[in-house]
C-alpha positions in Angstrom: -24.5 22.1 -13.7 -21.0 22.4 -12.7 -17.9 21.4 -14.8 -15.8 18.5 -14.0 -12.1 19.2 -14.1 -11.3 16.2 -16.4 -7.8 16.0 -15.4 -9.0 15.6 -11.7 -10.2 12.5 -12.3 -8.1 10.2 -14.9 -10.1 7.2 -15.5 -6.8 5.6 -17.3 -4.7 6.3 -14.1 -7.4 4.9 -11.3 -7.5 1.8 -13.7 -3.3 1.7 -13.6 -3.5 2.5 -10.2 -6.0 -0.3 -9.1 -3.9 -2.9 -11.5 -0.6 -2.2 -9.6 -2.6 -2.2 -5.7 -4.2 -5.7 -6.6 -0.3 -6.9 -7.9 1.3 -5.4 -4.8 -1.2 -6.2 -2.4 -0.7 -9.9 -3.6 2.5 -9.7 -3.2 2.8 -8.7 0.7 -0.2 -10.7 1.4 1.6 -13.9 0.1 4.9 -12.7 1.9 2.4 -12.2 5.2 1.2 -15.7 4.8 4.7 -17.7 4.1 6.0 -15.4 7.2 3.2 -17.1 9.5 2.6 -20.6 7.7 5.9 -21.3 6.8 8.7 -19.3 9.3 6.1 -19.7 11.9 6.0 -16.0 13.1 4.8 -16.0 16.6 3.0 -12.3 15.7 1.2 -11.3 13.1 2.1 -7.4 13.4 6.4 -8.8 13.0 4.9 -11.0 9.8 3.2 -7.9 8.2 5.9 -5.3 8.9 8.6 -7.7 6.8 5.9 -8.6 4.2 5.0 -4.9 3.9 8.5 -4.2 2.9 8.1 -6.7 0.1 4.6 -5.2 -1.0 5.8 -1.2 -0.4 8.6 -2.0 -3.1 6.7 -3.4 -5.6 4.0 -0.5 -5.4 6.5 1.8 -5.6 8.1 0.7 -8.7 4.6 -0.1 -10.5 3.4 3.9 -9.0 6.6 5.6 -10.2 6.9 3.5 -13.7 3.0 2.7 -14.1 0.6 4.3 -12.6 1.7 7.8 -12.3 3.2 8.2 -15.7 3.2 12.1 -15.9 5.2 13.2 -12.9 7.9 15.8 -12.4 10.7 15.0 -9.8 13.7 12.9 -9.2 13.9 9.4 -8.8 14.9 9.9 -5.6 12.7 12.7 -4.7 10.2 10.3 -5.4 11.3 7.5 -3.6 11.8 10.0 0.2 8.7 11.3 0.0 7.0 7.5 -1.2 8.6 6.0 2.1 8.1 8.6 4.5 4.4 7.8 3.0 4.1 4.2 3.3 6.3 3.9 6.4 3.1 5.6 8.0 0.9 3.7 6.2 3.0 0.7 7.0 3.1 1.3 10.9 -1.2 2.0 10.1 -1.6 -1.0 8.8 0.8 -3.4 11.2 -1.2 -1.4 14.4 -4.2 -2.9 13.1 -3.4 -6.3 11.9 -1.6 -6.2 15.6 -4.6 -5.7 17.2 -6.9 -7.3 15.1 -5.2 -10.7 15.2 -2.7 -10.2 18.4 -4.9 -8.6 20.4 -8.3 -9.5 20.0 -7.6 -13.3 18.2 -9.4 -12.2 14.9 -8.5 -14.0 11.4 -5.5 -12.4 10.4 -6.7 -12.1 6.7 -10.3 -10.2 7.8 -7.6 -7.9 9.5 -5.1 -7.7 6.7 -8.4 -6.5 4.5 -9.5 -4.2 6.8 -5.9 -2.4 6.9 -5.4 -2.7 3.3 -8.7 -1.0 2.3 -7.9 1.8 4.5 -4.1 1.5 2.4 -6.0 2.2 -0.5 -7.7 5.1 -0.1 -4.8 7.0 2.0 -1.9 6.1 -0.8 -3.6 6.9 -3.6 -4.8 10.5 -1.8 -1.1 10.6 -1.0 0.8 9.9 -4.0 -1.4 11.9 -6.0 -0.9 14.9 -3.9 2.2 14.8 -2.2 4.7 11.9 -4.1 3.9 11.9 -7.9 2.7 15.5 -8.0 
């Protein structure tokens, strides 16, 4: 049977990691919804790029400060290589809530779950391997 490299997989650090998606996620999903229940945002793709913003900051903080606790790297190191990350992941997400909702006239919260579990699995991949190395 093979071995399992132990510090491959970090039980303590999923469990961080999911605690700080579920806060952000809540975060830009309640900045999404007071963009298009209370400012009226005529698109749901405009309301999810500004909430994103809101819900890319928080994660960052809670990655850099909570989740990914034995990193190596510069504060701002950290916070290029996190942006240039979410920014795609950002764009990812807003193309699908866009097209979901815009395009097609789907529940913008089915669409904002559909993006965001797709968000989950490329920025943990990505912050494990290419931000908080």
């Amino acid at each position: 049977m093979p071995k399992v490299d132990t510090k491959a997989i970090d039980r303590d650090e999923i469990f961080r990691y999911i605690i700080n998606g579920v806060a952000a996620t809540a975060i830009h999903f309640t900045i999404l919804t007071i963009n298009i229940k209370v400012f009226e945002f005529s698109s749901a793709g405009v309301a999810n790029f500004v909430a994103a913003i809101f819900g890319i900051t928080a994660s960052f903080v809670g990655s850099r400060y909570f989740v990914y606790r034995d990193h190596s790297g510069s504060l701002y190191s950290h916070a290029i290589k996190f942006v240039i990350l979410y920014g795609m992941i950002a764009l990812l997400h807003g193309a699908i809530l866009y097209i979901w909702t815009d395009i097609y006239h789907y529940a913008y919260e089915i669409g904002f779950l559909l993006a965001t579990m797709l968000q989950i699995l490329l920025s943990y991949i990505g912050n494990k391997v290419l931000v908080f190395k």
